[in-house]
C-alpha positions in Angstrom: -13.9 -0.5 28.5 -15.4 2.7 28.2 -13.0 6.0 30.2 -15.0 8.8 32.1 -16.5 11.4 30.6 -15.0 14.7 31.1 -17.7 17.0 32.7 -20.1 18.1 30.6 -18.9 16.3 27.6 -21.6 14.3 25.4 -18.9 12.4 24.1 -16.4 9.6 26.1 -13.5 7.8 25.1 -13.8 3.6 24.6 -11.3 1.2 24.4 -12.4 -1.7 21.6 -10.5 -5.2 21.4 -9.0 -4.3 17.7 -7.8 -1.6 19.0 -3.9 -1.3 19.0 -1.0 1.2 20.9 1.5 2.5 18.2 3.9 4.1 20.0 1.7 4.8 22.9 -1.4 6.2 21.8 -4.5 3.9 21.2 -5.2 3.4 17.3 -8.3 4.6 16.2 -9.4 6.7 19.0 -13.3 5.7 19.9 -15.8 7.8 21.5 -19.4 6.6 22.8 -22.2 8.8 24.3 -21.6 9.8 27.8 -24.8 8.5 29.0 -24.1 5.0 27.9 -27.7 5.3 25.8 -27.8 5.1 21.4 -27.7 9.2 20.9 -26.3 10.4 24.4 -29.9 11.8 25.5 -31.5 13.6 23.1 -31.4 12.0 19.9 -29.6 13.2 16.6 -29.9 17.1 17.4 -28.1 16.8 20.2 -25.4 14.4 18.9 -25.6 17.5 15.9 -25.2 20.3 18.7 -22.4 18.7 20.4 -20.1 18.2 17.5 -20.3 21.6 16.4 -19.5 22.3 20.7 -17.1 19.5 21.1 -15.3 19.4 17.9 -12.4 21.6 18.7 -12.1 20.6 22.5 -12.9 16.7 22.0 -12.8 15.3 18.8 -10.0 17.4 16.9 -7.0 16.7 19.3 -7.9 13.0 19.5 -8.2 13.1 15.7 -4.5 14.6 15.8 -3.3 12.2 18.4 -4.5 9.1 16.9 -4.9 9.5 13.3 -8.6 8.3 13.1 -11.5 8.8 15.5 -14.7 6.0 15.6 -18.1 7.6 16.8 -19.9 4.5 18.0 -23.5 4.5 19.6 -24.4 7.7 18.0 -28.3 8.1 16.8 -27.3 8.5 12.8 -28.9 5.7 11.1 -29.4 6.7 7.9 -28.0 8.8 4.3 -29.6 11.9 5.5 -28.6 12.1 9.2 -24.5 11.5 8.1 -24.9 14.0 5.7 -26.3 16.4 8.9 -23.5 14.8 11.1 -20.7 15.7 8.5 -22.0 19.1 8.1 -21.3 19.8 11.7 -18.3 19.7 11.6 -17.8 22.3 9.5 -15.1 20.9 6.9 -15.7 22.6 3.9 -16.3 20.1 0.9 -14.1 18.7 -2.0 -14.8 17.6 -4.8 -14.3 14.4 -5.8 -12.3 15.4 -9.2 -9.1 12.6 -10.0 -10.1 9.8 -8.0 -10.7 6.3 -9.3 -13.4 4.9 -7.7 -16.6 4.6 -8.7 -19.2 6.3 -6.8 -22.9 7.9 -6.5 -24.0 10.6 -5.1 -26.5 9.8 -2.6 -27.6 12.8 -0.6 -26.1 16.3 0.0 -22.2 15.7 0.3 -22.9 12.3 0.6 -21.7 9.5 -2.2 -21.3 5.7 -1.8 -17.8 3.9 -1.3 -16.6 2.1 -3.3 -19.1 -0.1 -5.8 -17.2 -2.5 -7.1 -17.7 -6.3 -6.4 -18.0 -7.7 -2.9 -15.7 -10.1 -3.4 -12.6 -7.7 -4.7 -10.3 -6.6 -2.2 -9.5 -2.9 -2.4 -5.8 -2.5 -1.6 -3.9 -0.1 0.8 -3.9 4.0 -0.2 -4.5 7.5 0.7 -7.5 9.3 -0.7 -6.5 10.5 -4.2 -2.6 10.2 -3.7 -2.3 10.1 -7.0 -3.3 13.5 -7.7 -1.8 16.8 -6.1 -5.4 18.3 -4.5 -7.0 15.8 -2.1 -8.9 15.5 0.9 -7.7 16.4 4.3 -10.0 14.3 6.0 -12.3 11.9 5.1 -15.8 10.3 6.4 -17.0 6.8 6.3 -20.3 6.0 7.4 -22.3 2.4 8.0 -26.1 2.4 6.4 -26.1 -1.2 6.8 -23.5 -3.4 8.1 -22.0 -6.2 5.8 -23.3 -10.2 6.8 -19.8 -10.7 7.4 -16.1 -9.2 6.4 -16.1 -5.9 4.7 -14.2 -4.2 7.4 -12.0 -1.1 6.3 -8.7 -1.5 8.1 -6.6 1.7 8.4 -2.3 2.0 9.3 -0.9 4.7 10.1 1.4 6.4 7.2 4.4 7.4 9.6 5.0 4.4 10.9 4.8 2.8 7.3 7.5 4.9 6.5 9.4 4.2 9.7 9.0 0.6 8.7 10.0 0.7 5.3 12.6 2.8 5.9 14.2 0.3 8.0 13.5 -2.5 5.6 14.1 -1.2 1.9 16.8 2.1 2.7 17.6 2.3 -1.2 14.2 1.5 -2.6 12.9 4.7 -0.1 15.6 6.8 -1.0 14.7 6.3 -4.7 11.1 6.8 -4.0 12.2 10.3 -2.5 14.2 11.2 -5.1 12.0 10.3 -8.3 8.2 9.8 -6.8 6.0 8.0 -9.1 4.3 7.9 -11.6 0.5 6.6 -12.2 -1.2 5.6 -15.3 -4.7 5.2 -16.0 -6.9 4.3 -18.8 -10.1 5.0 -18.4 -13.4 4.3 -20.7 -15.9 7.0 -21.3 -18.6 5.9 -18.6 -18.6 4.4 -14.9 -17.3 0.5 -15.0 -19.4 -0.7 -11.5 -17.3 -4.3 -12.3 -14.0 -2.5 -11.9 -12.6 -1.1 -8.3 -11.0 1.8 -10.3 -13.5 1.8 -12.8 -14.7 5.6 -12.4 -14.8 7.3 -16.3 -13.3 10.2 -17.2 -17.1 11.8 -17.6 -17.4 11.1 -14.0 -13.4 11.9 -13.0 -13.5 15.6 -14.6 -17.2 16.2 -14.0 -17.6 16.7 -18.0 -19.0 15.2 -21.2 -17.1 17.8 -22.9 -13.2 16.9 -23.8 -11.7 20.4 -23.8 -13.6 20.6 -20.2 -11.9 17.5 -19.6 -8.4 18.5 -20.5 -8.9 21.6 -18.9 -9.6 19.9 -15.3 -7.2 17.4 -15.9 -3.8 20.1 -17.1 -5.2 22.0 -13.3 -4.3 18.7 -11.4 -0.9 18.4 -13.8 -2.2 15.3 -15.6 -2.0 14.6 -19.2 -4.3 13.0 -21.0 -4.2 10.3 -24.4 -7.3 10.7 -26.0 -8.2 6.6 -27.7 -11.3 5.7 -29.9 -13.2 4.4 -26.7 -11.6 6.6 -23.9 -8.8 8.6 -22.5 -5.2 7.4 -21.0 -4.4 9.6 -18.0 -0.8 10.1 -16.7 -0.3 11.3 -13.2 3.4 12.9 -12.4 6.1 12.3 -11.4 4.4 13.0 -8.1 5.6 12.4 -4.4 4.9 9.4 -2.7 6.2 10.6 1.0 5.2 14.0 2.2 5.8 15.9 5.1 3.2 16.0 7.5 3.8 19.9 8.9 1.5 19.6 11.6 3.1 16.6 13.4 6.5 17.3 12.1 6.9 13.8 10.5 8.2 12.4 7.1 4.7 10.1 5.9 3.9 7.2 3.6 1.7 9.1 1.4 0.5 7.3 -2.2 -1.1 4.8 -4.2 1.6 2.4 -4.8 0.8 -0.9 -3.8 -2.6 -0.3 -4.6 -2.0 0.6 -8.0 0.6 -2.1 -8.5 -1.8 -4.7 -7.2 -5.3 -3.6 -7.5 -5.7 -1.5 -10.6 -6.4 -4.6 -13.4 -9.4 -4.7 -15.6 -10.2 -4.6 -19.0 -8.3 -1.5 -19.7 -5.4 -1.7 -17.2 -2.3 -3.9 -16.4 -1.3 -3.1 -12.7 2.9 -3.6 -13.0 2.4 -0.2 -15.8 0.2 1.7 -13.7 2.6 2.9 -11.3 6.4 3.4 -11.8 9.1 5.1 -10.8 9.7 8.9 -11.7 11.9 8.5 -14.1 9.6 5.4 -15.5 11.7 2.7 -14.4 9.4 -0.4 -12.9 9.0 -1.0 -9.4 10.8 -4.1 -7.9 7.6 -6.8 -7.4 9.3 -8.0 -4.3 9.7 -4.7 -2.3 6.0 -3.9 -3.3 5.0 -7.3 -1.8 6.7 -6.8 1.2 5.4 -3.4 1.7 1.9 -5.0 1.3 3.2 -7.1 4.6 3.6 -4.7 6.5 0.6 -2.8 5.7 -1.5 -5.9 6.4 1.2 -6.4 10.1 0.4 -2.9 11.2 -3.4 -2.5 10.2 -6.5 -1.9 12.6 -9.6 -3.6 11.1 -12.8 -2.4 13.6 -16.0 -4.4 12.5 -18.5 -2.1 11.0 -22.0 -1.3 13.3 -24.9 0.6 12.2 -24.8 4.1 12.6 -20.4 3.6 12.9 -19.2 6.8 11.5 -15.3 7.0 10.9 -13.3 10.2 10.5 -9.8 9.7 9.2 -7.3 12.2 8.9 -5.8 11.6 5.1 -2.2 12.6 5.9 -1.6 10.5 8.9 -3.6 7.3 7.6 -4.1 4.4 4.6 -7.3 3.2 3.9 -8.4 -0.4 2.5 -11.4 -2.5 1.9 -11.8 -6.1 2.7 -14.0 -8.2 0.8 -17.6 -8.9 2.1 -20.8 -10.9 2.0 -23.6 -8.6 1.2 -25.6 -6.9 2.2 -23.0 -4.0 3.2 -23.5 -0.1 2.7 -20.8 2.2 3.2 -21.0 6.0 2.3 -18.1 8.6 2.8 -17.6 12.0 2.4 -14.5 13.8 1.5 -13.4 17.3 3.0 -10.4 19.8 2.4 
């Protein structure tokens, strides 16, 4: 079901089956080309020109609204026409300096998702939660759409809160009290086998230790130096926030992905994320917040050209687990 345009727009809002309302407002918002043709007449110019038009009037307040916002139909196909697509809309560029996953830079602002296996599942989280400077809105782009699965379902980080709230009262008032804290250990280069495999060479940008330490004491992390890498330890650091521009207490952090998904060689999940004042997180109340992640979650099927713009306060982010081939680039803006 596709709604009218309004006049003039390039842009229409669509209704999609995997849709869902969440306390009346359609989660993701969707918007096709008013003309009903790939590109809206004109081809990727003047999909280019009406962003930088339609942005504040169109996309923005549906991007407030909803949380996330699907362009579908669109005529970007490839590495190079995202990187023009995220460029107009203006959002000025962050670096991607803390994270944990590894990625490549592909073209421009562009890098690829996360690399690691198709068959590992990537947890629930916010982009770079664990650290205090991260993106305020992210992109996600589909160069080639997985055989089958691979779909990145998103929730919405309020009513996660609501949820848990509800559910585990003294296990959130503790959270809000202490916040967490994340360890990391991470080897010198990029381990493609691992989904939080990034090396501290690629985390701080740097071959050079003191550059290193430098970086790392600017996002309030400390660092272990070991014969083969570098331990890194994140916090005590919130895990809710308040969302000032919607006036709402969110679900903002890493926690069950860290508790769950950060094992490899180097790293045992249950000590990568504790409490603030390092006492371990109760197995059961991170399994059930899993559950409700998984109850609340949208998961759209990916489409060539898809390009998904999340807002990082207002939504979690996960990866299901695919059958190649699949190709998902994002981009990550302040």
């Amino acid at each position: 079901m596709v709604a009218p345009a309004a006049a003039g727009s390039f842009f229409q809002e669509a209704a999609l089956p995997e849709q869902r309302l969440v306390e009346g407002v359609a989660f993701p918002a969707v918007l096709v080309p008013s003309c009903g043709d790939s590109g809206g007449g004109g081809g990727l110019d003047a999909f280019l020109d009406a962003v930088r038009s339609e942005r504040a009037s169109t996309v923005e307040p549906l991007l407030r609204d909803a949380g996330a916002v699907l362009l579908r139909g669109f005529p970007a196909r490839a590495a190079a026409d995202f990187d023009r697509a995220v460029d107009a809309f203006g959002y000025e560029e962050l670096p991607y300096v803390g994270g944990a996953a590894p990625r490549s830079n592909v073209v421009g602002r562009v890098f690829t998702a996360n690399e690691s296996p198709p068959d590992q599942k990537i947890p629930f989280h916010h982009e770079m939660a664990q650290v205090p400077t991260f993106p305020a809105k992210l992109f996600f782009f589909c160069e080639v759409e997985p055989k089958s699965g691979g779909e990145t379902p998103i929730v919405l980080s309020h009513y996660v809160y609501k949820r848990m709230k509800e559910k585990y009262p003294e296990f959130v008032e503790k959270l809000e009290k202490d916040g967490l804290i994340y360890t990391r250990v991470l080897g010198e280069g990029d381990d493609p086998s691992s989904p939080i495999g990034r090396g501290w060479q690629s985390t701080f940008l740097t071959k050079d230790r003191s550059i290193a330490e430098e970086r790392a004491a600017k996002l309030g992390m400390k660092l272990e130096w070991t014969e083969d890498g570098v331990k890194t330890i994140m916090g005590p650091i919130p895990a809710v926030k308040w969302d000032e521009s919607r006036g709402r207490r969110i679900w903002f952090n890493s926690m069950v992905a860290a508790y769950t998904g950060w094992k490899d060689v180097r790293n045992d999940p249950v000590r990568a994320v504790t409490f603030g004042d390092g006492s371990p997180l109760p197995a059961d109340v991170i399994a059930g917040c899993g559950e409700i992640l998984e109850e609340e979650c949208v998961a759209v099927p990916w489409r060539q050209g898809d390009i998904l713009l999340i807002d990082n306060w207002a939504v979690l982010h996960s990866r299901r687990s695919f059958e190649p081939p699949r190709r998902i680039l994002a981009s990550l803006c302040k």
